[in-house]
C-alpha positions as CSV (number, residue, x, y, z in Angstrom):
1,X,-52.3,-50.3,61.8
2,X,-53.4,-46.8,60.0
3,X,-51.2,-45.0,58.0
4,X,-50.8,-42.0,60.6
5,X,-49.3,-44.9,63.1
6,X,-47.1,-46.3,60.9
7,X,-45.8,-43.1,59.6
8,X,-45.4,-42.1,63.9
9,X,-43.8,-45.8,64.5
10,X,-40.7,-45.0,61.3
11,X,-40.2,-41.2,62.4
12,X,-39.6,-41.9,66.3
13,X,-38.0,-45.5,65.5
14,X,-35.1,-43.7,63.0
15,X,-33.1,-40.8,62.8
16,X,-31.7,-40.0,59.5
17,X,-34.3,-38.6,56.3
18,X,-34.3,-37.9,53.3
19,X,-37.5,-35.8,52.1
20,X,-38.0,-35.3,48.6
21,X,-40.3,-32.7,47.1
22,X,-41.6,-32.8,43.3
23,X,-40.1,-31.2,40.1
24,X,-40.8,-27.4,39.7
25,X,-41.5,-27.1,43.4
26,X,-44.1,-24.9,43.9
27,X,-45.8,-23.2,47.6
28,X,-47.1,-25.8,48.9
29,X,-44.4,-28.6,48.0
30,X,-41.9,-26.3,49.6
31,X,-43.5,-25.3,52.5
32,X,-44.2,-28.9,53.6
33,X,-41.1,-30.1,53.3
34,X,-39.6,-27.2,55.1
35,X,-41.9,-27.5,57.7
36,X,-42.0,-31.5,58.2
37,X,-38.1,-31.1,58.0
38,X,-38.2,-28.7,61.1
39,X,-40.4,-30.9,63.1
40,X,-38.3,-33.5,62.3
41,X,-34.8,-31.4,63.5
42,X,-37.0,-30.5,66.5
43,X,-37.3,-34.2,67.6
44,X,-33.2,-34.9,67.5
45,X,-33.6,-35.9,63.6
46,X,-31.5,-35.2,60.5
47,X,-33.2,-34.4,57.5
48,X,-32.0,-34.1,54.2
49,X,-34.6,-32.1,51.8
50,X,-34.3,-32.4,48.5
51,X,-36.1,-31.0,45.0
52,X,-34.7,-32.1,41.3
53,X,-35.5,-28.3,40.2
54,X,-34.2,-25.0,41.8
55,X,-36.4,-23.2,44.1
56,X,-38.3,-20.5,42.3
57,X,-37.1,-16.9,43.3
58,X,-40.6,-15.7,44.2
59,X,-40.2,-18.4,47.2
60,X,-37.0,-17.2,48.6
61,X,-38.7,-15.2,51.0
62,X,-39.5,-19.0,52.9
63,X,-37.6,-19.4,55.8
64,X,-35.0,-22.2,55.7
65,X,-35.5,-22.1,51.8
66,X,-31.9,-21.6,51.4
67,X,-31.5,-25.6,53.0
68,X,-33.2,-27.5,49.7
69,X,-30.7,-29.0,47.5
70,X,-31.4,-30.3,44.0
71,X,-29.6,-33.9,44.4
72,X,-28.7,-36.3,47.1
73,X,-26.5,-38.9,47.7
74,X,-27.4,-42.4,48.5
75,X,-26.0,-42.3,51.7
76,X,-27.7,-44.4,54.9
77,X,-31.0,-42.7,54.9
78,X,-33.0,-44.8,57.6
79,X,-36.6,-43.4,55.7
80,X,-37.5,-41.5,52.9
81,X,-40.6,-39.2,52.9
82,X,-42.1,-37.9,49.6
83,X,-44.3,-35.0,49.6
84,X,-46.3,-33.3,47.4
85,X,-45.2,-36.1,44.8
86,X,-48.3,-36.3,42.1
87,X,-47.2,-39.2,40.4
88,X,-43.7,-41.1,40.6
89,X,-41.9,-39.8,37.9
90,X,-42.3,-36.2,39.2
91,X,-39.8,-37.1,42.0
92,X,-37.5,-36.5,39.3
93,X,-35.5,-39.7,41.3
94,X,-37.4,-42.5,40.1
95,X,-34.2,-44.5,39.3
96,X,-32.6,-43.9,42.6
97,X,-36.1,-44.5,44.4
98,X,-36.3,-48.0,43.0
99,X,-32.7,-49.1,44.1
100,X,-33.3,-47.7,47.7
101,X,-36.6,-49.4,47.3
102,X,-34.6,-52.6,46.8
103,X,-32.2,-52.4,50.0
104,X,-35.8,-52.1,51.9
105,X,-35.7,-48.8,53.1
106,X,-38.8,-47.6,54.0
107,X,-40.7,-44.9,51.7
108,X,-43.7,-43.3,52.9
109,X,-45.8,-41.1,50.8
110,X,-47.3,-37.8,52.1
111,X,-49.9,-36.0,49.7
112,X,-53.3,-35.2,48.9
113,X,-53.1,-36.3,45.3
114,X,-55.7,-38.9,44.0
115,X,-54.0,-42.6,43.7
116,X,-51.5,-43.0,41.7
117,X,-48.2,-45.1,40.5
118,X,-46.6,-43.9,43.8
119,X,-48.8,-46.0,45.3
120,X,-47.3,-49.4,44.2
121,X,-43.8,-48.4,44.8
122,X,-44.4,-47.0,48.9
123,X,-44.7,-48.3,51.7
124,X,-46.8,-46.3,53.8
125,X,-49.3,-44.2,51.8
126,X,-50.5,-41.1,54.0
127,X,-53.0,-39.5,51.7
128,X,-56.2,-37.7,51.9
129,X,-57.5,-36.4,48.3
130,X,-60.0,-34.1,50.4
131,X,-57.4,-32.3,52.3
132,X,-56.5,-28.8,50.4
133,X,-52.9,-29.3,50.4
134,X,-50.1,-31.2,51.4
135,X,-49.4,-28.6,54.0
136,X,-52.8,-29.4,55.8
137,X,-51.5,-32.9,55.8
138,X,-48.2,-32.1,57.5
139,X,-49.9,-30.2,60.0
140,X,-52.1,-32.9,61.0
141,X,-48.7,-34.8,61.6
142,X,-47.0,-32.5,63.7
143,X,-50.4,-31.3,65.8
144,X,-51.3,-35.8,66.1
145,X,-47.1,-35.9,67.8
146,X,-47.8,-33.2,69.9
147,X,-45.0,-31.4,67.9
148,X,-44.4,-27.7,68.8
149,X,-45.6,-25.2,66.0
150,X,-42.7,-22.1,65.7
151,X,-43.6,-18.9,63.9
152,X,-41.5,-20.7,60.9
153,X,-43.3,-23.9,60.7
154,X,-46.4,-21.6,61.0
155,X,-45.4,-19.5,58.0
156,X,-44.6,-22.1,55.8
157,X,-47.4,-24.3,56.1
158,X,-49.6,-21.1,55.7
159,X,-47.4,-21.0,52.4
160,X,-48.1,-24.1,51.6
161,X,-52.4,-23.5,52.1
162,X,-52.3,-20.2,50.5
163,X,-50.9,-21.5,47.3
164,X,-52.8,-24.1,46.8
165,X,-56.0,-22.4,47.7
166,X,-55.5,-20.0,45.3
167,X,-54.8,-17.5,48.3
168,X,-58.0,-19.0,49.8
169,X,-60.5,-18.7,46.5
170,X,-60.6,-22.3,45.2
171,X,-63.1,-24.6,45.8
172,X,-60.4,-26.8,48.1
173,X,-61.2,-23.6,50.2
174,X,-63.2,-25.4,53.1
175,X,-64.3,-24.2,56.8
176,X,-61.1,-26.7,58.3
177,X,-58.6,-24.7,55.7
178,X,-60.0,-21.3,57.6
179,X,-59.7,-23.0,61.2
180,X,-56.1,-24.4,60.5
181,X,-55.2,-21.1,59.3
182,X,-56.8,-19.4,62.4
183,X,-54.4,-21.4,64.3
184,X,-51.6,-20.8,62.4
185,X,-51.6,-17.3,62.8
186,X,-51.8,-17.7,66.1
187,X,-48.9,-19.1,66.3
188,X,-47.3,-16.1,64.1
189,X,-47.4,-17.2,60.6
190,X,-46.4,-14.7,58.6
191,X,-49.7,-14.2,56.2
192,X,-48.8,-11.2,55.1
193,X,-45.5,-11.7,53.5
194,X,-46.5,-14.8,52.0
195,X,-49.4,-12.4,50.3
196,X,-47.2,-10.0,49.5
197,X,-44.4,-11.9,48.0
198,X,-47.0,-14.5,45.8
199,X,-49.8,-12.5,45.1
200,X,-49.2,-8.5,45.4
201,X,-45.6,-8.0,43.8
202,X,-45.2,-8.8,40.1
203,X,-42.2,-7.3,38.3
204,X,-42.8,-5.3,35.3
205,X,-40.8,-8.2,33.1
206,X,-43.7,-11.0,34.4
207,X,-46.4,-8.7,33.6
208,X,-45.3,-8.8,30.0
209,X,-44.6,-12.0,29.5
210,X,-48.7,-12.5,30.8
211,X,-49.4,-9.7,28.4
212,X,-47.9,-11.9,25.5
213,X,-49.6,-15.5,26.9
214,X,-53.2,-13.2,27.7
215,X,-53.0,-11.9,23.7
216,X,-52.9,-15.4,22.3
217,X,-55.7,-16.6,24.4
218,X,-58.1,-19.0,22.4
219,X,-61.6,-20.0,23.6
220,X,-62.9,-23.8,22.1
221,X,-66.5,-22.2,22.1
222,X,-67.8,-26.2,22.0
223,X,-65.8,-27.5,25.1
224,X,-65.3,-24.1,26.9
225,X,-61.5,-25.1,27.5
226,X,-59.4,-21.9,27.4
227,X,-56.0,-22.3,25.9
228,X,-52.7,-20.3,25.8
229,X,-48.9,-21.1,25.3
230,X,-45.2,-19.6,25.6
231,X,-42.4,-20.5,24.1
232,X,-38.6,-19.5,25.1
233,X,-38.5,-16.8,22.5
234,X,-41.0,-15.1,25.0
235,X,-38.7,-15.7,27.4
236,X,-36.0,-14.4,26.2
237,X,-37.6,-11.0,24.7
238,X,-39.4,-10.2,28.2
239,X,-36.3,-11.0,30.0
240,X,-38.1,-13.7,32.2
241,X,-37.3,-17.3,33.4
242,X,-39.6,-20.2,33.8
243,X,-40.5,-19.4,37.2
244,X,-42.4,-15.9,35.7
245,X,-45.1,-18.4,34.3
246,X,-46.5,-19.7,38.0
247,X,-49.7,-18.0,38.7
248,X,-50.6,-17.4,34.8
249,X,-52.9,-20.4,34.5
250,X,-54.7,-19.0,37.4
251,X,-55.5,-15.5,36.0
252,X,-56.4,-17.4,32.8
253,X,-59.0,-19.7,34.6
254,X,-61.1,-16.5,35.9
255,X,-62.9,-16.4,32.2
256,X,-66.3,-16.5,33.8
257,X,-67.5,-19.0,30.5
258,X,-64.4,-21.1,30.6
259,X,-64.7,-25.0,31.7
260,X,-60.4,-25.6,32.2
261,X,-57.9,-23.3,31.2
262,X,-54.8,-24.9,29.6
263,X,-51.4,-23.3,29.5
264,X,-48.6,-25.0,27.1
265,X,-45.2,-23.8,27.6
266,X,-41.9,-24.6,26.1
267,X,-39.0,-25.5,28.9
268,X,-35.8,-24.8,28.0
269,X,-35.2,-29.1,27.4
270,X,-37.6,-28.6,24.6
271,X,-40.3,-30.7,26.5
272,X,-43.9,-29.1,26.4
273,X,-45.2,-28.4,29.9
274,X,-48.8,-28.4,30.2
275,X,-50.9,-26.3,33.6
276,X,-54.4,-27.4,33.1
277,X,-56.6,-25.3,36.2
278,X,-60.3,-25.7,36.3
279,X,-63.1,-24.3,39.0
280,X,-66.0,-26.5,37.9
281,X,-67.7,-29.3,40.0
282,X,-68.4,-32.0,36.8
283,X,-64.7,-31.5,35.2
284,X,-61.2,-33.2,36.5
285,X,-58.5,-31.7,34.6
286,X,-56.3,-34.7,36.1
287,X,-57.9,-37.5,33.2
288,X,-56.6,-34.5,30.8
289,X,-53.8,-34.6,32.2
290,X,-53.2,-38.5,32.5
291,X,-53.6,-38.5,28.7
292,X,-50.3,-37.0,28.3
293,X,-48.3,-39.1,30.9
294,X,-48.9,-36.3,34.0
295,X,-51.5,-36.0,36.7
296,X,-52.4,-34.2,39.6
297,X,-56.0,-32.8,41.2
298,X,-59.1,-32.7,39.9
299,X,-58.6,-28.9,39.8
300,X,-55.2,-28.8,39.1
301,X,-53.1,-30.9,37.4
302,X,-49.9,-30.7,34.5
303,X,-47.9,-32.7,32.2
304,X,-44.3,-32.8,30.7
305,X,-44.0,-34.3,27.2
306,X,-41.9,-34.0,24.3
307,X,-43.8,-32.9,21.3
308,X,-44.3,-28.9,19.8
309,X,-47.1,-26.6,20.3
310,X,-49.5,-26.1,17.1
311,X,-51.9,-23.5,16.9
312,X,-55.3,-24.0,15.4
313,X,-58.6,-21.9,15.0
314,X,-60.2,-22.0,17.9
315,X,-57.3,-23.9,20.5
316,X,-53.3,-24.5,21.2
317,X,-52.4,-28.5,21.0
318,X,-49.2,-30.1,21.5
319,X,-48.6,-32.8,18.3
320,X,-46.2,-35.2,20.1
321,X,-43.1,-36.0,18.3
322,X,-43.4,-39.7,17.8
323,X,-46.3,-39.0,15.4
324,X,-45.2,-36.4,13.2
C-alpha cells in the first residue's frame, strides 16, 4: 500500500489530530497546517495544530492563524501528522513524540524534505523532495479525497508556495507550481495579500536591522559563500524581534558571484541560528547544514547550535562551545 493510501485509510478511519508544524514556523509550515487542519474540520474531524515557537507577526494576516498553539497536551490523539518537519528534533516535541510513539499511535510524516531521522521514528512517510513545498503536498491530499478547496484553504496553501518559491523565483519554481497556483486562484486565494504582507511591506525598524546584517557582509572570494550575522544587540538598537530576520538570507543570496549565502544570528537562548540559501545546480546547502546538527533542502536549509559567532577576514564562523 502507497503512502497516499495509507495516509487516506488513518484520516477517514479516526477522528481526533494532532498536527504539528516545525520550530520558527515559517509560510509554508503555517499554511499547510492551516490548510490540512481545515480539510480535516471539513470532514467531521478535530484537529489540534500545534508549533513549539509563536507565529511570526508578518503571518497574522493567515486566516485561522489565530488557532496555532505553541504546546499540547497528551490527550487521546487517534493520529499525529507532522508537516513541514526537516528533521526530528525541529518538532521541538521530540520527547513527547517518542512516548506517543510508544503507546502506538500512528505518526505520519508530510514534507518535501530529503530523508531524514524522521524517517525511522514514523509510520507513514508521505514525502516528495521534488515537490516545491509542503503546501503542494497538502494540496495533492485534499484534491486525491475529493476534498472541497474554500477561498481560505486556497490562500493559505498559495502562502505556503509563495514562500517557499521565493514568491515564485527559485529554482523549485516549476510549470506544476504555476498550474496549482492557477487553480488556486481560482478558487480565490488571496495572492495579493499574501504579496503584500511578505514581500511589499517592510517596516522602517526591519529595513535597518538589514542595513546593519548588509554592512557586515563578507565574500570567501575562494568558495564564493557569502556570509553575514546579527546578534541581539542589533536587536535591541533597531527595535526589532527575531521574526525581522525572515527574508534577509534571501536578499543576501541575489550576489550575482555568490555560491550560498549564510546568515548567523544570535537567538535570544544564546544558541547560534544558521540560514544557509543557495541558487546553484552543483551545491546543497543541506550537507552544510547537517554539519552542524540541522538540515533541510538542497536550496535551503539551517541549523541551531550553541557556540558564538567569530569574525574573520574574508567570512563569519560559529566556534562551538565545547571546543573553545
Amino acid at each position: 500500500m502507497g503512502s497516499f493510501s495509507k495516509l487516506k485509510k488513518i484520516i477517514e478511519g479516526n477522528s481526533n489530530f494532532l498536527l504539528i508544524g516545525h520550530e520558527s514556523p515559517d509560510g509554508d509550515c503555517l499554511g499547510s497546517l492551516l490548510a490540512f487542519g481545515e480539510f480535516l474540520e471539513s470532514r467531521g474531524k478535530e484537529a489540534r495544530i500545534v508549533c513549539r515557537d509563536k507565529v511570526p507577526e508578518v503571518f497574522a494576516f493567515l486566516p485561522g492563524v489565530e488557532r496555532v498553539q505553541n504546546d499540547f497536551l497528551m490527550g487521546n490523539f487517534e493520529a499525529i501528522f507532522l508537516l513541514d518537519n526537516g528533521d526530528f528534533k525541529r518538532t521541538g516535541f521530540s520527547d513527547r513524540l517518542r512516548e506517543l510513539d510508544k503507546k502506538k499511535v500512528p505518526i505520519i510524516n508530510i514534507d518535501h524534505h530529503q530523508k531524514n531521522d524522521l524517517w525511522k521514528i514514523v509510520n507513514v512517510n508521505h514525502v516528495d523532495s521534488e515537490a516545491s513545498s509542503t503546501s503542494e503536498l497538502v494540496y495533492d491530499i485534499i484534491f486525491g479525497m475529493s476534498g472541497n478547496i474554500t477561498p481560505k484553504i486556497a490562500t493559505l496553501l498559495l502562502c505556503g508556495i509563495y514562500t517557499d518559491t521565493g514568491g515564485f523565483q527559485h529554482v523549485n519554481t516549476k510549470e506544476r507550481v504555476f498550474e496549482i497556483t492557477s487553480v488556486l486562484l481560482g478558487k480565490g486565494g488571496k495572492l495579493k495579500e499574501i504579496s503584500q504582507n511578505l514581500s511589499n511591506s517592510k517596516p522602517s525598524s526591519m529595513l535597518r536591522l538589514w542595513g546593519v546584517a548588509l554592512s557586515r557582509l563578507k565574500i570567501d572570494a575562494k568558495t564564493g559563500i557569502v556570509t553575514s550575522m546579527i546578534n541581539q544587540k542589533d536587536l535591541i538598537e533597531t527595535d526589532t524581534t527575531e521574526d525581522d530576520v525572515s527574508g534577509l538570507v534571501n536578499l543576501m543570496n541575489t550576489i550575482p558571484e555568490s555560491q550560498a549565502t549564510l546568515l548567523l544570528y544570535e537567538g535570544s537562548d544564546g544558541r547560534i541560528k544558521g540560514s544557509l540559501r543557495t541558487e546553484k545546480e552543483g551545491v546543497d546547502v543541506s550537507k552544510m547544514a547537517k554539519e552542524y546538527g540541522g538540515g533541510g533542502h538542497k536550496r535551503a536549509a539551517g541549523f541551531s547550535i550553541e557556540g558564538k559567532i567569530i569574525e574573520e577576514e574574508n567570512r563569519w564562523r560559529i566556534k562551538i562551545e565545547s571546543s573553545i
